[in-house]
C-alpha positions as CSV (number, residue, x, y, z in Angstrom):
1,X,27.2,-18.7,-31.1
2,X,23.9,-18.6,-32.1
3,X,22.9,-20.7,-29.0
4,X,24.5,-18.7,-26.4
5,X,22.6,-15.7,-28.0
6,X,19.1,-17.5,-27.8
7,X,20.3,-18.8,-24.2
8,X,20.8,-15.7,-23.1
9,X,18.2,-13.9,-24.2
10,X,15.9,-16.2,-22.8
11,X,17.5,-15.9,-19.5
12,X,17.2,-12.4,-19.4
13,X,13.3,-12.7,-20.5
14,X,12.1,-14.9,-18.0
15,X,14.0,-12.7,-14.9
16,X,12.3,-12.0,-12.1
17,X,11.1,-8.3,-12.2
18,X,11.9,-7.8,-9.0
19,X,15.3,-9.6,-8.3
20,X,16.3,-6.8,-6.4
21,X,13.7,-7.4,-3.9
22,X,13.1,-9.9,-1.2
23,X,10.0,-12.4,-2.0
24,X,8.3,-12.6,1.4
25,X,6.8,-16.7,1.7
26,X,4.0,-17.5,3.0
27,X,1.4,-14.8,2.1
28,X,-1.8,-15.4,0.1
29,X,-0.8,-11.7,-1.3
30,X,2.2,-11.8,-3.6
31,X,4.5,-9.4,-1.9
32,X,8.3,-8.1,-2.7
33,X,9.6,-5.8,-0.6
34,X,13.3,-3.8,0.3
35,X,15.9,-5.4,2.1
36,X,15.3,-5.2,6.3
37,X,11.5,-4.7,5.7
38,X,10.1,-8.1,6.5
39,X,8.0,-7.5,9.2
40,X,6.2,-4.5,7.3
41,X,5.9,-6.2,4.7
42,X,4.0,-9.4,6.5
43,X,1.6,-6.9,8.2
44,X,0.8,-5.1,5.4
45,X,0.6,-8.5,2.8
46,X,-1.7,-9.9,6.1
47,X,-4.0,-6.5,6.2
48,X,-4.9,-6.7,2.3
49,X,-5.4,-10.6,2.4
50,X,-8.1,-9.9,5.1
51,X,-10.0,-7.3,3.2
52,X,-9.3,-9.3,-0.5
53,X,-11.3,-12.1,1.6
54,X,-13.9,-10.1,2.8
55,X,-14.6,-8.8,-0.1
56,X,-14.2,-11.4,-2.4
57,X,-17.2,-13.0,-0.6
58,X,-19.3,-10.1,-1.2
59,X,-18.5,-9.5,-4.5
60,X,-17.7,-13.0,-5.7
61,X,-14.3,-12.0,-7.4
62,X,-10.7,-11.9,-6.4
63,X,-8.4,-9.3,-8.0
64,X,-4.7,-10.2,-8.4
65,X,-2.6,-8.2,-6.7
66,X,1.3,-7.5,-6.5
67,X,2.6,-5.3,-3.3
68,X,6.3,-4.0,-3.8
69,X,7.0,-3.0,-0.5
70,X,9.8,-0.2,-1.2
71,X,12.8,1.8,0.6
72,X,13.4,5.3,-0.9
73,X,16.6,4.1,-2.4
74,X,14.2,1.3,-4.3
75,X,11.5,3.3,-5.1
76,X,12.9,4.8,-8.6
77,X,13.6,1.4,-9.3
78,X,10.6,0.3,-9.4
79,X,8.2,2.9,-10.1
80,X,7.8,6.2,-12.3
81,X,5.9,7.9,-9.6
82,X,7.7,11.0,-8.0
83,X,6.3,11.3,-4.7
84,X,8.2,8.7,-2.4
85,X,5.2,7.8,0.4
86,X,2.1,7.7,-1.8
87,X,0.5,4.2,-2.3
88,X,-0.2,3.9,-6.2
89,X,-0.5,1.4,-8.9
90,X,2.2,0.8,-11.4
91,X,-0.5,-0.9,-13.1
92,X,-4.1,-2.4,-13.1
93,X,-2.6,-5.0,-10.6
94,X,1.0,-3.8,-9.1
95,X,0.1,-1.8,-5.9
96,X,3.2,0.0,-4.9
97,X,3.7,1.3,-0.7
98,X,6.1,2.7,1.3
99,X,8.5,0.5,3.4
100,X,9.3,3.5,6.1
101,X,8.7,6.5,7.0
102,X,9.6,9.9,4.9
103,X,9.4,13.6,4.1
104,X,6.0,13.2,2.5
105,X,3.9,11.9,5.2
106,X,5.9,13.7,7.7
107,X,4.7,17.2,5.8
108,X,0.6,16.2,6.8
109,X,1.4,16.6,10.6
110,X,3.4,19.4,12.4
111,X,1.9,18.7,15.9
112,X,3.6,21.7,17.2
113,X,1.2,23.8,15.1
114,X,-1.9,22.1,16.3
115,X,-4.3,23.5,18.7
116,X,-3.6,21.7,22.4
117,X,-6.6,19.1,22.2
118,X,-6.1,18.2,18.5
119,X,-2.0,18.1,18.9
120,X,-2.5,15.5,22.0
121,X,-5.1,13.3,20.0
122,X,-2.4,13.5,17.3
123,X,-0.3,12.5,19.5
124,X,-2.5,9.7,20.9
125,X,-3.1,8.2,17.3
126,X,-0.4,8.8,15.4
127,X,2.4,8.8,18.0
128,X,5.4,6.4,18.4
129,X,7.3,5.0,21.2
130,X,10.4,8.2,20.7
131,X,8.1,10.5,21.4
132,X,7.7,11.5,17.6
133,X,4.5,11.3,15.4
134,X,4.2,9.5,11.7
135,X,1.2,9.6,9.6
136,X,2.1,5.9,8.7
137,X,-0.7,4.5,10.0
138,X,-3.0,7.2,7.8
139,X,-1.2,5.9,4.3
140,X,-1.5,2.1,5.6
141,X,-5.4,2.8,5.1
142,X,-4.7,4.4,2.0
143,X,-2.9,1.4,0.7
144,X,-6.3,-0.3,1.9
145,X,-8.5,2.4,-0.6
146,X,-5.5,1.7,-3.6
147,X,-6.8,-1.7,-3.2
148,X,-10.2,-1.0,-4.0
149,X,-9.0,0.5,-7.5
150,X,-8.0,-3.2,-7.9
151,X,-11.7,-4.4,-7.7
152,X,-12.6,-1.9,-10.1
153,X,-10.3,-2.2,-12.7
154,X,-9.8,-5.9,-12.8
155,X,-13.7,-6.6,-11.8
156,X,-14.8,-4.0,-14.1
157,X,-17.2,-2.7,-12.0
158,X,-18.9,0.7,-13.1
159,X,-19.6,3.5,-11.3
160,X,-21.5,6.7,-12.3
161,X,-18.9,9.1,-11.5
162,X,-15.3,9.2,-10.7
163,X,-16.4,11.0,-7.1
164,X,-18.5,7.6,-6.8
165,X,-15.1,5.2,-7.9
166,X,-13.5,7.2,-5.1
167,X,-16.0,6.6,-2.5
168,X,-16.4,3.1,-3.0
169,X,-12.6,3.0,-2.5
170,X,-12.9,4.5,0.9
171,X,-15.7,2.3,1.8
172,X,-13.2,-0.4,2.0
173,X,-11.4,1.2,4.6
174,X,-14.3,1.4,7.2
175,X,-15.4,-2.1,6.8
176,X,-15.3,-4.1,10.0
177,X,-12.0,-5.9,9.8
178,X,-10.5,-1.9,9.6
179,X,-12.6,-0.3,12.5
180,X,-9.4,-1.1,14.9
181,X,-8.0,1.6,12.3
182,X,-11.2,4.0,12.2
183,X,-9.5,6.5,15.2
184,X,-6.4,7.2,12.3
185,X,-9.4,8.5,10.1
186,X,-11.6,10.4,12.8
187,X,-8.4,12.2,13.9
188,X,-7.6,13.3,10.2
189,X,-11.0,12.1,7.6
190,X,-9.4,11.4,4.3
């Protein structure tokens, strides 16, 4: 009996955190996401590998980083955060993102109460193929700045202020591997 119990017990403290999740293979950034979200999950496990790269050259370290790629239905599951849309960290090195669209990011853009020239370069940037607008794009860059907090924290670098750990954050958005992405910030500036 007393070796089922110690079986067992180690069985359930070696599970994978995320067993709920899909593992997507292949990616230099460790990435789980929701069930149907593979391809979001490659683009946005490819996008944070390019700027990890970049910047590990410049700053000669590498933080380690976990993306759990969530669904609404996951997103209790696997975070204490009560906003379902807004890229945060669970923890110095889990960076947690939104597998689809929803209410919140839907709540920065009403195009229909836009002046005409800002609601048609709305429109231009943030539209889809139905016609509709989403402000994805916007939070994938913010997922981009969420990663900067992992350079901080796990490089320890110091900043003055916190108005100067934010900044350097948003720096890692404009750097040249993002500036296909630079009309989603022009549009709306973080």
């Amino acid at each position: 009996m007393l070796f089922i119990c110690a079986t067992l017990f180690c069985l359930t403290s070696f599970a994978q955190p995320y067993d709920k999740l899909q593992s997507l293979s292949g990616a230099a950034v460790t990435t789980f996401y929701s069930e149907g979200f593979e391809p979001r999950a490659r683009q946005t496990a490819t996008r944070l590998e390019k700027v990890i790269n970049y910047y590990q050259e410049m700053l000669g370290f590498k933080p380690v980083v976990t993306v759990l790629l969530l669904n609404k239905a996951d997103w209790p599951l696997y975070t204490k955060f009560p906003v379902y849309g807004m890229p945060h960290y669970n923890d110095d090195a889990t960076l947690v993102v939104a597998a689809e669209d929803n209410d919140f990011w839907r709540s920065f853009l009403n195009v229909k109460e836009l002046p005409e020239n800002i609601r048609l370069q709305a429109e231009k940037v943030y539209g889809l193929p139905d016609k509709t607008v989403s402000m994805q794009a916007f939070f994938d860059l913010l997922a981009i700045h969420e990663l900067g907090h992992a350079f901080q924290m796990q490089g320890k670098l110091q900043v003055q202020r916190e108005s100067c750990s934010v900044i350097s954050c948003c720096i890692l958005i404009s750097q040249k591997k993002n500036r296909s992405s630079w009309q989603r910030l022009h549009c709306f500036p973080a």
